[in-house]
DSSP file (Angstrom, degrees, kcal/mol; ACC not computed):
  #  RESIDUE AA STRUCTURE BP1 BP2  ACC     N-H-->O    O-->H-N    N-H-->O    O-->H-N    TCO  KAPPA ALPHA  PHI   PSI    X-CA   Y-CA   Z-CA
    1    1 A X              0   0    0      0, 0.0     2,-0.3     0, 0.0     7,-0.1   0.000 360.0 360.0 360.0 133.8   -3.0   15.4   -9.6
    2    2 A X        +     0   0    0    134,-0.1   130,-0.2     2,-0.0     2,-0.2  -0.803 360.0  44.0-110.6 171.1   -5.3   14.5   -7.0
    3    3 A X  S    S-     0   0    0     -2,-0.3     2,-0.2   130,-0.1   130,-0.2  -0.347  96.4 -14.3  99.1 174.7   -5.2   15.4   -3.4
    4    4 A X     >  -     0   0    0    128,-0.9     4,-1.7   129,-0.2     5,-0.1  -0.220  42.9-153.4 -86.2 121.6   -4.5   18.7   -1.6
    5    5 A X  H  > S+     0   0    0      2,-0.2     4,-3.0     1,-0.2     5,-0.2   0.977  93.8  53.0 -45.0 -65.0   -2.9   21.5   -3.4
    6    6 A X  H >> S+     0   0    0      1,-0.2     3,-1.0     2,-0.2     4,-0.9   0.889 109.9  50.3 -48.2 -61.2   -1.3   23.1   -0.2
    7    7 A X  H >> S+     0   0    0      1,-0.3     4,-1.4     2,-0.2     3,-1.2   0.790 107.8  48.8 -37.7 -53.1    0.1   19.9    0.5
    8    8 A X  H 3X S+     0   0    0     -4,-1.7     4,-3.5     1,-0.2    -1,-0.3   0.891 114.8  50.7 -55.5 -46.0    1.6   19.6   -3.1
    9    9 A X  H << S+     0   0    0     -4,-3.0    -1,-0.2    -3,-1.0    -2,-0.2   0.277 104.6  51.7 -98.8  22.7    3.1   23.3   -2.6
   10   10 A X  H XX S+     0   0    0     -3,-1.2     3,-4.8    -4,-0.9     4,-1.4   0.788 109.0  56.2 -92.5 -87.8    4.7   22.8    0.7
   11   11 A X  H 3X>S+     0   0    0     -4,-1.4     5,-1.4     1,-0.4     4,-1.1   0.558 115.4  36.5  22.0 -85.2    6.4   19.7   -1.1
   12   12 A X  H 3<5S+     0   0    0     -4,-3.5    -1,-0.4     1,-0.3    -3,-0.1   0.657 111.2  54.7 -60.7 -20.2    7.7   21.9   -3.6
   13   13 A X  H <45S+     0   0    0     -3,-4.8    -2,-0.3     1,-0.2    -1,-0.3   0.958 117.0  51.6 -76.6 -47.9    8.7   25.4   -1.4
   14   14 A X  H  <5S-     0   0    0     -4,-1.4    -2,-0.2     1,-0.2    -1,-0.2   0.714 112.6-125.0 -72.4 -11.0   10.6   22.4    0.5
   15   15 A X  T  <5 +     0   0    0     -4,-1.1    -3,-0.2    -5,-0.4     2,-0.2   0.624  58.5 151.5  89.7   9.9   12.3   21.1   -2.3
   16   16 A X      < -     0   0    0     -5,-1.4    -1,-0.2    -6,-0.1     2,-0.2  -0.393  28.5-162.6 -95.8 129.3   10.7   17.6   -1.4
   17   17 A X        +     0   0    0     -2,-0.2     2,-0.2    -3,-0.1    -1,-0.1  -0.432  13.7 173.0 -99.4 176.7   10.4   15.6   -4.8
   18   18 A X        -     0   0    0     -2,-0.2     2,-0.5   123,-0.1   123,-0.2  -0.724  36.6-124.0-178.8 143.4    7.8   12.1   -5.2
   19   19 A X  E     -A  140   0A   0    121,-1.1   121,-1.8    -2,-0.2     2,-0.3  -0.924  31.3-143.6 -89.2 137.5    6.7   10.2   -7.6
   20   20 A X  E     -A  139   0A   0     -2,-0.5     2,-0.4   119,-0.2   119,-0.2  -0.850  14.7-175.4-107.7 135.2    2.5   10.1   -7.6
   21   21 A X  E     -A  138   0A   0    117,-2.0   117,-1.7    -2,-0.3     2,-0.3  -0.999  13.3-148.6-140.3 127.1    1.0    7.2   -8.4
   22   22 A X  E     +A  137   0A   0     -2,-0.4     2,-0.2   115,-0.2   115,-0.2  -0.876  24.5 167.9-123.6 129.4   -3.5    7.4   -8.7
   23   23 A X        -     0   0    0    113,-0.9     3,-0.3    -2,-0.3     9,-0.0  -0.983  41.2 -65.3-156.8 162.8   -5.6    4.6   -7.8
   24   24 A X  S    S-     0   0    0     -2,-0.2     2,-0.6     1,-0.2    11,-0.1  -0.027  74.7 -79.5 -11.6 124.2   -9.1    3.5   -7.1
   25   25 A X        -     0   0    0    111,-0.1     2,-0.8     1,-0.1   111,-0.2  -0.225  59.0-171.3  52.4  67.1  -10.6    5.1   -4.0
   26   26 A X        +     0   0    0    109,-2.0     6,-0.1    -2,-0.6    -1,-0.1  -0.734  23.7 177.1-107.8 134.0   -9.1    3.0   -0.6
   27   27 A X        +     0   0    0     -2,-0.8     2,-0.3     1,-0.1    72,-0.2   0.146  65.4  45.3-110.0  27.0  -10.2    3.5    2.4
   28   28 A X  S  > S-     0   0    0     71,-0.2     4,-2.3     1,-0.2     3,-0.4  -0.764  76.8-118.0 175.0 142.3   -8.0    0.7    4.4
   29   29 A X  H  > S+     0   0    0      1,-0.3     4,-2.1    -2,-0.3    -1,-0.2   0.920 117.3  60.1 -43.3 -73.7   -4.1   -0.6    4.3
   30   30 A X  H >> S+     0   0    0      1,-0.2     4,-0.8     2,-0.2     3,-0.6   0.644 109.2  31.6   0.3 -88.2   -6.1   -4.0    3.1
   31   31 A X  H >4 S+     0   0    0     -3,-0.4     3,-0.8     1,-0.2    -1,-0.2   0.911 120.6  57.7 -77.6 -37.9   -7.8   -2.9    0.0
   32   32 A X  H 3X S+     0   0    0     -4,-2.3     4,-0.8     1,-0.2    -1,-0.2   0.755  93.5  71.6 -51.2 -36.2   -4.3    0.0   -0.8
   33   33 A X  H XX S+     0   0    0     -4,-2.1     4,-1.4    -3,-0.6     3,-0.7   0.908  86.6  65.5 -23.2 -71.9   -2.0   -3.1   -0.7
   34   34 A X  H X< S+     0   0    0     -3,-0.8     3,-1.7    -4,-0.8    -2,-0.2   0.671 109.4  33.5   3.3-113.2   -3.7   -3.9   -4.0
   35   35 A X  H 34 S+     0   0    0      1,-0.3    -1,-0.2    -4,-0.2     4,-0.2   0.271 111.4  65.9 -67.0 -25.1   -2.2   -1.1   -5.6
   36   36 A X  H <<  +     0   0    0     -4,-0.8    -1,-0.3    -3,-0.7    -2,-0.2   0.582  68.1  95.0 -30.2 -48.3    1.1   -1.1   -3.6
   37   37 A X  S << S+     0   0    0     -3,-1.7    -1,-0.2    -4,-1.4    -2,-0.1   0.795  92.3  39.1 -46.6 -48.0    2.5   -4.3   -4.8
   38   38 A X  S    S+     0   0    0     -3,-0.2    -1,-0.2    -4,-0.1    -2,-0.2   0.942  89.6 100.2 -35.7 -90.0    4.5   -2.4   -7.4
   39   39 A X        -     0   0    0     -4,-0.2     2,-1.0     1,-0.2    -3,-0.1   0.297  66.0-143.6 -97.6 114.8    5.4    0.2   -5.8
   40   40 A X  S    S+     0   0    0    100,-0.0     2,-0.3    86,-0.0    -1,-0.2  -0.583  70.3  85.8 -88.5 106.2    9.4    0.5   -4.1
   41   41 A X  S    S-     0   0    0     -2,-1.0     2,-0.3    -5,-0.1    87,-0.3  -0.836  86.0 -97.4 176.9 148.5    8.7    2.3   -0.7
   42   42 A X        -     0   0    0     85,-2.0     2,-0.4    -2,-0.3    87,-0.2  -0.757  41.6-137.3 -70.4 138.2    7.6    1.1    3.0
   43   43 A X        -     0   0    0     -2,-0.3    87,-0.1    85,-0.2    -7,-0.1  -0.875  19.1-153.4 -99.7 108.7    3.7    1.5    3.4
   44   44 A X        -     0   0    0     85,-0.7    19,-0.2    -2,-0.4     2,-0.1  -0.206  16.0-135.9 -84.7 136.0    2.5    2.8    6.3
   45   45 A X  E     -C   62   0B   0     17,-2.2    17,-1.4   -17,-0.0     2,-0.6  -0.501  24.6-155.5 -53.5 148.9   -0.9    2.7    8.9
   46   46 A X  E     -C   61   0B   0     15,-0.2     2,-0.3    -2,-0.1    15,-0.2  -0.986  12.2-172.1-129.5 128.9   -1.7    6.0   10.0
   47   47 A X  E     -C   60   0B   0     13,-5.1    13,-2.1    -2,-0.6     2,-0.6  -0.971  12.5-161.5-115.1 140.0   -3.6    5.9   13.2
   48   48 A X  E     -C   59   0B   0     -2,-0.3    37,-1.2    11,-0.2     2,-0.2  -0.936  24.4-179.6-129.9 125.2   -5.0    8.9   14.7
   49   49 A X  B     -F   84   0C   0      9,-1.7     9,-0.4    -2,-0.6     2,-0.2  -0.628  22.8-147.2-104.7 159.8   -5.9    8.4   18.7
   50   50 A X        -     0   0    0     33,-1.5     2,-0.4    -2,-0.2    33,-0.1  -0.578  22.2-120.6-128.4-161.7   -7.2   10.1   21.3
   51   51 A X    >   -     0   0    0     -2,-0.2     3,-2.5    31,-0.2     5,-0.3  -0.891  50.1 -88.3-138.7 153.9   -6.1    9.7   25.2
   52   52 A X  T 3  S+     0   0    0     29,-0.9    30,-0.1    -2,-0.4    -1,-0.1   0.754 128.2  43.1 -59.4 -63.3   -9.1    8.6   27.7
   53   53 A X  T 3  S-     0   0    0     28,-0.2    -1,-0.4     1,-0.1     0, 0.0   0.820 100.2-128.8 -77.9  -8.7  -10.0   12.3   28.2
   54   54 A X  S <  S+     0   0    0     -3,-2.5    -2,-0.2     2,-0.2    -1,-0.1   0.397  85.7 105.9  93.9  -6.9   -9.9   14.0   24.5
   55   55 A X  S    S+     0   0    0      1,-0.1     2,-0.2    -4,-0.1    -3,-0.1   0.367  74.0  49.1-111.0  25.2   -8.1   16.3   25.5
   56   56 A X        -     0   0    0     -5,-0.3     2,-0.4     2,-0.0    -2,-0.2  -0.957  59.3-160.0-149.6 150.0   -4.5   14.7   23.5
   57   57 A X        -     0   0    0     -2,-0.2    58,-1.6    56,-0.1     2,-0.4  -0.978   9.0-178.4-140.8 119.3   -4.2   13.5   20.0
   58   58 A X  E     - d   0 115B   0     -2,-0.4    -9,-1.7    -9,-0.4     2,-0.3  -0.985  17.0-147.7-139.2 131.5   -1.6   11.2   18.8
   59   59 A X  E     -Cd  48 116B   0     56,-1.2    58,-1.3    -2,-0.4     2,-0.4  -0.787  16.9-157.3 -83.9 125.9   -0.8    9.7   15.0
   60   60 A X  E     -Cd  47 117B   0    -13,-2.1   -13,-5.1    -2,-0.3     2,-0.5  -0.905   8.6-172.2-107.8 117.9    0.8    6.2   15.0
   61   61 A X  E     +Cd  46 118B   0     56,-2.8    58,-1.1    -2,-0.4     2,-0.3  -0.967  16.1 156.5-115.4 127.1    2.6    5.3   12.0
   62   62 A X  E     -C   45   0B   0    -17,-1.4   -17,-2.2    -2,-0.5     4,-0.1  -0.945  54.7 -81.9-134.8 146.1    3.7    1.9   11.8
   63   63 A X    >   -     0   0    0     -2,-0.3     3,-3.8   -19,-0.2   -19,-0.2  -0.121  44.7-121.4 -58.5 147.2    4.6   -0.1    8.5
   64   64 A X  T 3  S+     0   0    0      1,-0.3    -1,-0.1   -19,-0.1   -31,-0.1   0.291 109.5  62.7 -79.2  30.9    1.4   -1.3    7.1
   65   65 A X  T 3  S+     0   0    0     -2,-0.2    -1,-0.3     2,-0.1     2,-0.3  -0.255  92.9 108.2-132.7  20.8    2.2   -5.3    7.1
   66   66 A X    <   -     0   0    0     -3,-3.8     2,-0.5    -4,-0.1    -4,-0.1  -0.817  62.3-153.0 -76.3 131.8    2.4   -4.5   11.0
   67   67 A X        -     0   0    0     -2,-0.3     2,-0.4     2,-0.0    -2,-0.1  -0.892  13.8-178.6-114.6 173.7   -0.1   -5.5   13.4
   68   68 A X        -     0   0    0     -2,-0.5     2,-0.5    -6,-0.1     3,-0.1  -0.977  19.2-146.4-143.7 138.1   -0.7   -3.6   16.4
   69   69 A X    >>  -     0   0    0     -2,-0.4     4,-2.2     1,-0.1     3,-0.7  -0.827  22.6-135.2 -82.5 116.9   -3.3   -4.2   19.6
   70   70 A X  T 34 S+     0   0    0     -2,-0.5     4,-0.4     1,-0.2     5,-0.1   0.957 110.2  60.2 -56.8 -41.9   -4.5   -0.8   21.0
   71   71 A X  T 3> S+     0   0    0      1,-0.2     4,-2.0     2,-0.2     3,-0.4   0.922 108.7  45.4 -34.7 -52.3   -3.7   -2.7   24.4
   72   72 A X  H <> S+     0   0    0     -3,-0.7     4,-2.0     1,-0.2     5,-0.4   0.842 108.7  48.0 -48.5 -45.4   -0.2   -3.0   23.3
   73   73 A X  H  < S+     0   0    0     -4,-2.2    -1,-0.2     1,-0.2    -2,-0.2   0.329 106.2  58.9-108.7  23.5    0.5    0.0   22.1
   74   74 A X  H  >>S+     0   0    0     -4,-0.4     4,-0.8    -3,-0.4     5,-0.7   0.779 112.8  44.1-102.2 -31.3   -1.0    1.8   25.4
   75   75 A X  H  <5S+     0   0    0     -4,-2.0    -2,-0.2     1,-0.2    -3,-0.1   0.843 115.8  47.0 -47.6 -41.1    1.7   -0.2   27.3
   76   76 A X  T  <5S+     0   0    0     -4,-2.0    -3,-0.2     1,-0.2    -1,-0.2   0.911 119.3  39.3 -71.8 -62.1    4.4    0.7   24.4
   77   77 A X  T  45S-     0   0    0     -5,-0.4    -1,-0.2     1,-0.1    -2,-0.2   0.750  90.8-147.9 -74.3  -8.1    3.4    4.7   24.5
   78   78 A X  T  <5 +     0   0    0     -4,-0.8    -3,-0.1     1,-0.1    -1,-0.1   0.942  62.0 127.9  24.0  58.6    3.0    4.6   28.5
   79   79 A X      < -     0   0    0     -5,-0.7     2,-0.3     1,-0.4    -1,-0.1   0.701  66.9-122.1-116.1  -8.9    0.1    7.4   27.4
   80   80 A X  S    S+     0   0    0     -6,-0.3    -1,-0.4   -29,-0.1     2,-0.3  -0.767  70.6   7.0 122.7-138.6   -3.1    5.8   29.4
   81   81 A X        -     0   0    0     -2,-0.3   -29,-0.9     1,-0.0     2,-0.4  -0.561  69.8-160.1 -55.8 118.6   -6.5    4.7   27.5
   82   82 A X        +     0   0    0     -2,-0.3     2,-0.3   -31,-0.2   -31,-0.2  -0.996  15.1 170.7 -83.3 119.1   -6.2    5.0   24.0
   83   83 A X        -     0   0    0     -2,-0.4   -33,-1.5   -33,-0.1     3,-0.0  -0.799  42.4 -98.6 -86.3 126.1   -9.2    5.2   21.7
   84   84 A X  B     -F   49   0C   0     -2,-0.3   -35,-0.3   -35,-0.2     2,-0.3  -0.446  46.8-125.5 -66.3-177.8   -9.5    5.9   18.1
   85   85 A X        -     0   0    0    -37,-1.2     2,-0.2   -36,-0.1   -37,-0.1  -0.652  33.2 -91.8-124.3 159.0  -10.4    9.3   17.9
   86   86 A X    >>> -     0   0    0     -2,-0.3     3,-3.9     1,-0.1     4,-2.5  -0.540  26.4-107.6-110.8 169.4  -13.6   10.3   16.0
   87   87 A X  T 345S+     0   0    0      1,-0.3    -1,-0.1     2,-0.2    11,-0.1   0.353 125.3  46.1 -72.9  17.6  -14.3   11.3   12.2
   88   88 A X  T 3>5S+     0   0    0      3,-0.1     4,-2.4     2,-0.1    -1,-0.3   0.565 115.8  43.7-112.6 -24.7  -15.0   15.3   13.9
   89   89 A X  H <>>S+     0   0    0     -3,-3.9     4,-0.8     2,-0.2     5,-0.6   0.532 117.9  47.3-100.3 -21.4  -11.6   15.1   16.2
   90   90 A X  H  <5S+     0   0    0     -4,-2.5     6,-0.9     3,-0.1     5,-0.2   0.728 119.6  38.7 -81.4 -33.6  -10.0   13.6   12.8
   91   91 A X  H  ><S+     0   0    0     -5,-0.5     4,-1.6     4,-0.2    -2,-0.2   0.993 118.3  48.8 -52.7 -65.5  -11.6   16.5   10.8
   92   92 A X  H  <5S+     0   0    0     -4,-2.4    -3,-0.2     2,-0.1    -1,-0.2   0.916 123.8  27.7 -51.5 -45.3  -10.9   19.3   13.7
   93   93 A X  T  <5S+     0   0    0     -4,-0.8    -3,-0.1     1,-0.2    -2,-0.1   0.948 138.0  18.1 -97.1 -41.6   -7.0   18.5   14.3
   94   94 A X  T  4<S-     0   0    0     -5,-0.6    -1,-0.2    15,-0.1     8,-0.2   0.248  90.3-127.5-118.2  20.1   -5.8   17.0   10.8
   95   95 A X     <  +     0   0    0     -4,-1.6     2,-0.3    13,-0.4    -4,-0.2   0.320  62.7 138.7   5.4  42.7   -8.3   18.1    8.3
   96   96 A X        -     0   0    0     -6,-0.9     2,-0.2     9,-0.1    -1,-0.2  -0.568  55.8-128.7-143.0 128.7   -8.7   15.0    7.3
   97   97 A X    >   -     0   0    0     -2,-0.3     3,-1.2    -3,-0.1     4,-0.1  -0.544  41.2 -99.8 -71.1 144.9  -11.5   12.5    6.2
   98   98 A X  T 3  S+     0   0    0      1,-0.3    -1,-0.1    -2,-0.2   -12,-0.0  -0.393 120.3  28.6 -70.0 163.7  -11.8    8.7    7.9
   99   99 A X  T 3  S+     0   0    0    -72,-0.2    -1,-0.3     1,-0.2   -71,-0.2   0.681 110.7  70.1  78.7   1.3  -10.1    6.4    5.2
  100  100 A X    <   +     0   0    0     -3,-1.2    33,-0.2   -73,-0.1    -1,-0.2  -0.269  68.9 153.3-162.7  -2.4   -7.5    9.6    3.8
  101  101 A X        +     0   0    0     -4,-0.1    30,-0.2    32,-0.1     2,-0.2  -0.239  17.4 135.2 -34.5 100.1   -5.5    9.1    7.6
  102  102 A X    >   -     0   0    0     -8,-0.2     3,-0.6    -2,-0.1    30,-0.1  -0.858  65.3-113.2-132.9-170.1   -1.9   10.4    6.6
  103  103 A X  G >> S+     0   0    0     -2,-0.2     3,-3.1     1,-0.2     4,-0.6   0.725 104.9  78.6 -94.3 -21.5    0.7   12.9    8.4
  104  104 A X  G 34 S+     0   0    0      1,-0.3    -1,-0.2    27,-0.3   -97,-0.1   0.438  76.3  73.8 -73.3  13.8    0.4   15.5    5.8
  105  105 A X  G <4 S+     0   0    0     -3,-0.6     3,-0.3     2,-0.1    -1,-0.3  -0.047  74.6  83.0 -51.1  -1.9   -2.7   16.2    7.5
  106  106 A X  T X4 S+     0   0    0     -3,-3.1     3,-1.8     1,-0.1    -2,-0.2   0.866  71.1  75.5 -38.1 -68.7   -0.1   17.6    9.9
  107  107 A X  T 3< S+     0   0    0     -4,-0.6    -1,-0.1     1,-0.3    -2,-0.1   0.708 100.2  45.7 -43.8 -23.4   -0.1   21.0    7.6
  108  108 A X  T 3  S+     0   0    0     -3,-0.3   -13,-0.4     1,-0.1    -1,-0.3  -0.412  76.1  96.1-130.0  75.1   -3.4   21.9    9.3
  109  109 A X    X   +     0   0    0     -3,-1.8     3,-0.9   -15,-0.2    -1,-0.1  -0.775  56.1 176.6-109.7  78.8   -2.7   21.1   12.9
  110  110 A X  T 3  S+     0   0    0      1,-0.2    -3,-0.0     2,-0.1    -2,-0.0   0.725  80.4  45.0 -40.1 -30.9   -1.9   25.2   13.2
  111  111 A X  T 3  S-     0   0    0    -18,-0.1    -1,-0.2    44,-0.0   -18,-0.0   0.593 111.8-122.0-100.3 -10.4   -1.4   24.7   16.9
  112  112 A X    <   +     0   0    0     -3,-0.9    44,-0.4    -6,-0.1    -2,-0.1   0.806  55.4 154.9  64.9  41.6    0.7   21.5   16.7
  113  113 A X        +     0   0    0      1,-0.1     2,-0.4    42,-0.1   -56,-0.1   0.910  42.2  83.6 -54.9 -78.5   -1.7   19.6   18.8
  114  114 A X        -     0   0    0    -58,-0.1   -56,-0.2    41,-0.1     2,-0.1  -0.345  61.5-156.2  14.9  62.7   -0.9   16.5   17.5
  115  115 A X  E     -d   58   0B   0    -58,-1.6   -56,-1.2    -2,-0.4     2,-0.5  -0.482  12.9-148.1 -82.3 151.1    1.8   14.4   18.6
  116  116 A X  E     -de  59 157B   0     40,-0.8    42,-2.3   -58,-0.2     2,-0.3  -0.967   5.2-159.2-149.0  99.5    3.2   11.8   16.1
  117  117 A X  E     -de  60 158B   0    -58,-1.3   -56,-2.8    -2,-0.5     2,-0.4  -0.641  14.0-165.3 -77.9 128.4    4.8    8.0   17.2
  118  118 A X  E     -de  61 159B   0     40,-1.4    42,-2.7    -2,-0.3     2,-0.4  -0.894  26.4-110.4-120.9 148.7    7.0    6.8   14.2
  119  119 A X        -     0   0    0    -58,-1.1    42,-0.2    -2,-0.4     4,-0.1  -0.611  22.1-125.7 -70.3 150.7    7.9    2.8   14.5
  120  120 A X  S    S+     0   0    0     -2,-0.4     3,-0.4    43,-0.2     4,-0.1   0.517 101.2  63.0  94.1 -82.2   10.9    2.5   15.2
  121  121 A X  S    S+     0   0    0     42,-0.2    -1,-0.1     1,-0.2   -59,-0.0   0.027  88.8  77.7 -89.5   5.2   11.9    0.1   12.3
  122  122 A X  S >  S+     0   0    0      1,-0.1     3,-2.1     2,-0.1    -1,-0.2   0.687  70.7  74.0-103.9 -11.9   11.0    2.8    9.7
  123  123 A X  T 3  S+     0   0    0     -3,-0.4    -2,-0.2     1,-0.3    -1,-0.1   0.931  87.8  67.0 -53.3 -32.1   14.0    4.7   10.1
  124  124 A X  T 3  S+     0   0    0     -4,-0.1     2,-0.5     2,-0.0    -1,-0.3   0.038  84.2 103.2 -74.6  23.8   15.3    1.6    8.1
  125  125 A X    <   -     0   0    0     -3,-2.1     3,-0.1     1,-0.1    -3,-0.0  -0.931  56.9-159.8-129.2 112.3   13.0    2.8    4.8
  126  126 A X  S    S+     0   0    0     -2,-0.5    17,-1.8     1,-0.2    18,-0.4   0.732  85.2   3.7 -61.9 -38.3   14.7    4.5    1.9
  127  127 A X  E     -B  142   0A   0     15,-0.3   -85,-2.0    16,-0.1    15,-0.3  -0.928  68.7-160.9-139.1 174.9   11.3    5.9    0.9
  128  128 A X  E     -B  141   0A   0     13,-1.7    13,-1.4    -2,-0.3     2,-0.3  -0.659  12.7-141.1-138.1 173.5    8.1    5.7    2.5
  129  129 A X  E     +B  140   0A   0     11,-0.2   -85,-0.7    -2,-0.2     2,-0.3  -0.996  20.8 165.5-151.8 149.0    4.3    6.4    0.9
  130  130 A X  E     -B  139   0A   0      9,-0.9     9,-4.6    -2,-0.3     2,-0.2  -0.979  42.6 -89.1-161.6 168.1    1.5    7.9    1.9
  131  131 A X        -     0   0    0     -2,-0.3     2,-2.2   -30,-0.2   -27,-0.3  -0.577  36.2-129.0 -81.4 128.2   -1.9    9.2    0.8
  132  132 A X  S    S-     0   0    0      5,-0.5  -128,-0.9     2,-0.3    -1,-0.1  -0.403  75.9 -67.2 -76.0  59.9   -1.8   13.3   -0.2
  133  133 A X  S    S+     0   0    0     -2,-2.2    -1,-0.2   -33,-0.2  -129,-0.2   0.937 127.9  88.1  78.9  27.8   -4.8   13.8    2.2
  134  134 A X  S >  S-     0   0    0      3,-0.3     2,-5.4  -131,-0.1     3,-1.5  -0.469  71.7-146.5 163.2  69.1   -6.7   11.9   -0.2
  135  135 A X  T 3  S+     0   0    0      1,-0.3  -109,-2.0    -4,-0.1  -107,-0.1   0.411  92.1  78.5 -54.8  28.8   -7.3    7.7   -0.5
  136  136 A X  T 3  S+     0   0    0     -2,-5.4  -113,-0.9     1,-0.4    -1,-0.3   0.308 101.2  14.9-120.8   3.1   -7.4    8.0   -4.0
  137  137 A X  E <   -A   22   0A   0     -3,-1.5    -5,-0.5  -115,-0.2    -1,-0.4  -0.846  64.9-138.2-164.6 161.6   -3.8    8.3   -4.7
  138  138 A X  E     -A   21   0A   0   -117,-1.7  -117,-2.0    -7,-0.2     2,-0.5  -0.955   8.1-143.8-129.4 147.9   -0.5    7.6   -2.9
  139  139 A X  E     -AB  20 130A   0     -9,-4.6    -9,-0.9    -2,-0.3     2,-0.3  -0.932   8.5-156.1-116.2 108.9    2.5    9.5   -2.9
  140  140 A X  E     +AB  19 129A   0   -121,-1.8  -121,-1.1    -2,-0.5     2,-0.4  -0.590  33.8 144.5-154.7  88.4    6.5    7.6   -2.8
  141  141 A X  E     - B   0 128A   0    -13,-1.4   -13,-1.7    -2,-0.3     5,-0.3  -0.985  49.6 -63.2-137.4 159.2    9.5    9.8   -1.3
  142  142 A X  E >>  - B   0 127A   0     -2,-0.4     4,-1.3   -15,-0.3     3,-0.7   0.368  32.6-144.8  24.6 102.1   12.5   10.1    0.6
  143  143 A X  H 3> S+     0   0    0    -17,-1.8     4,-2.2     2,-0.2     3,-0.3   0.911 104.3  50.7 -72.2 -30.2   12.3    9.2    3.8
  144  144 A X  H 34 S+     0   0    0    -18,-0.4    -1,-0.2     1,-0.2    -2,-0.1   0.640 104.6  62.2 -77.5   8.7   14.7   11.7    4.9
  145  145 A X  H <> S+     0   0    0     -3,-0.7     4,-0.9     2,-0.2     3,-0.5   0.741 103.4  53.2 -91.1 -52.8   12.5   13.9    2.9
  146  146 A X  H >X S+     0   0    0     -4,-1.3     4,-2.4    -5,-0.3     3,-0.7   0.901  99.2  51.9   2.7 -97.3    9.9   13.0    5.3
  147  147 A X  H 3X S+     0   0    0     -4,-2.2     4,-0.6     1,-0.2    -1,-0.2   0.307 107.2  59.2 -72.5  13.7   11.1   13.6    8.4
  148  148 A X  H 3> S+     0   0    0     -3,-0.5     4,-3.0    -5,-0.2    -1,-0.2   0.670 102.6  59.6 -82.0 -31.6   11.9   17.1    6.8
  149  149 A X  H <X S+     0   0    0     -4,-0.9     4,-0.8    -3,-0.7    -2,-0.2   0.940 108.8  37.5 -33.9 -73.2    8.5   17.1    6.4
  150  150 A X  H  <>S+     0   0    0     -4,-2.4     5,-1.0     1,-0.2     3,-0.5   0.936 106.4  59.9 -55.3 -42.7    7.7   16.8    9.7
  151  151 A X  H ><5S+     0   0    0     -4,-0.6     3,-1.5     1,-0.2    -2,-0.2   0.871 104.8  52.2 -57.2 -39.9   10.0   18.7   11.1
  152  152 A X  H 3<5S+     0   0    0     -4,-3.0    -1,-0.2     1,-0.2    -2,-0.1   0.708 106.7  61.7 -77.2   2.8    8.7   22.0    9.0
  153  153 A X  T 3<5S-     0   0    0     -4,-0.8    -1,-0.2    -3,-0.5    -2,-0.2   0.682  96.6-149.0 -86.2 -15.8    5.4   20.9   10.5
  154  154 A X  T < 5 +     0   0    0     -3,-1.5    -3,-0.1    -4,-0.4     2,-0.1   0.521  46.9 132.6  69.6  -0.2    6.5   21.4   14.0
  155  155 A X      < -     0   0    0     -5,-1.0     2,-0.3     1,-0.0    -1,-0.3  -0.555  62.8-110.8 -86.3 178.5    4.4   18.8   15.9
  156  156 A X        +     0   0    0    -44,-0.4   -40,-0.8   -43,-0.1     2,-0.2  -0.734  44.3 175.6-109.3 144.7    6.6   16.9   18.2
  157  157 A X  E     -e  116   0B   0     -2,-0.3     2,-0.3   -42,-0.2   -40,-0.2  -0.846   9.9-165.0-148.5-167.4    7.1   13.7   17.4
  158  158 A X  E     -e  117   0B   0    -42,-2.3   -40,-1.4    -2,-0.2     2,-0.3  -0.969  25.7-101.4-172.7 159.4    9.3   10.5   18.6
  159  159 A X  E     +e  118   0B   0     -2,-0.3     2,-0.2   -42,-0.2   -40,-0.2  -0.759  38.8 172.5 -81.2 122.2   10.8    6.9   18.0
  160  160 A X        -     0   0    0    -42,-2.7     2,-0.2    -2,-0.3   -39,-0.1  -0.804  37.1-125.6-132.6 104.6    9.0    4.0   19.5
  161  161 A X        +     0   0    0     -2,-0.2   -42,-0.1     1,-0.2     3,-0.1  -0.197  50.3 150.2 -64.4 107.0    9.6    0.4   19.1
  162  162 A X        +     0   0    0      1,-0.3     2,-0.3    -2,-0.2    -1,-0.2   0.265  58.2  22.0-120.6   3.3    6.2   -0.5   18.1
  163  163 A X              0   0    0      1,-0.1    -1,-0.3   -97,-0.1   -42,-0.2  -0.907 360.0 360.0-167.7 127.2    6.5   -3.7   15.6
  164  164 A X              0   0    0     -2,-0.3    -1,-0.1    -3,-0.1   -98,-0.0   0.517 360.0 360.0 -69.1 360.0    9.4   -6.1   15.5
């Protein structure tokens, strides 16, 4: 399978099941749609921000037939300037390549830097999908499977109506 092995063997120490599904190499919601169409599960942007000084980092996941205005969603997060954050602050905090954005890049923020805005309107998702660390496959589970996911990750995270 590709993508990251720890990732795969947190999954499984959690009990977390998926179906894995391998496709061409995409590096935006756009060209992964493609491969999506099939595929029974919400599919999410992952956006990885920074705040006006650098010195806080928050992942926006919103479904990925959402759009969202960074103006908007600094009014929505009441967090100041937002910025994307760059491919060395994506690297440092989520180990994580541009194009590969996903929360299981959570597993190496050790310090739980990283705070994490969920839409709203996913809570309404039986399963969800995302990239294992890795735009070359996507991975289908549980959503309440998920937010165990997160939870054993420890960043703080929260509901924010971000998309009607």
């Amino acid at each position: 399978m590709r993508g990251d092995k720890k990732l795969y063997d947190v999954l499984s120490n959690l009990g977390i099941g998926f179906d894995y599904y391998e496709h061409p190499p995409v590096p935006t919601v756009e060209e992964a749609a493609k491969y999506w169409k099939d595929l029974d599960a919400t599919h999410c942007k992952n956006l990885f921000f920074r705040n006006h000084k650098g010195n806080r980092h928050y992942l926006v996941i919103i479904q990925h037939t959402k759009d969202l205005k960074i103006n908007d969603l600094e009014n929505r997060l009441k967090q100041g300037k937002l910025s994307f954050a760059s491919e060395k602050r994506l690297n440092k905090f989520l180990g994580l390549s541009p194009g590969s954005v996903s929360p299981f890049g959570l597993l190496y923020d050790t310090d739980n830097h990283v705070h994490v805005f969920l839409d709203e309107n996913l809570k309404n998702s039986s399963t969800i999908s995302f990239h294992p660390n890795i735009n070359s496959a996507s991975i289908v589970l549980k959503y309440n499977d998920f937010i165990m996911f997160l939870d054993y990750c420890n960043n703080s995270y929260e509901y924010v109506k971000l998309s009607d």
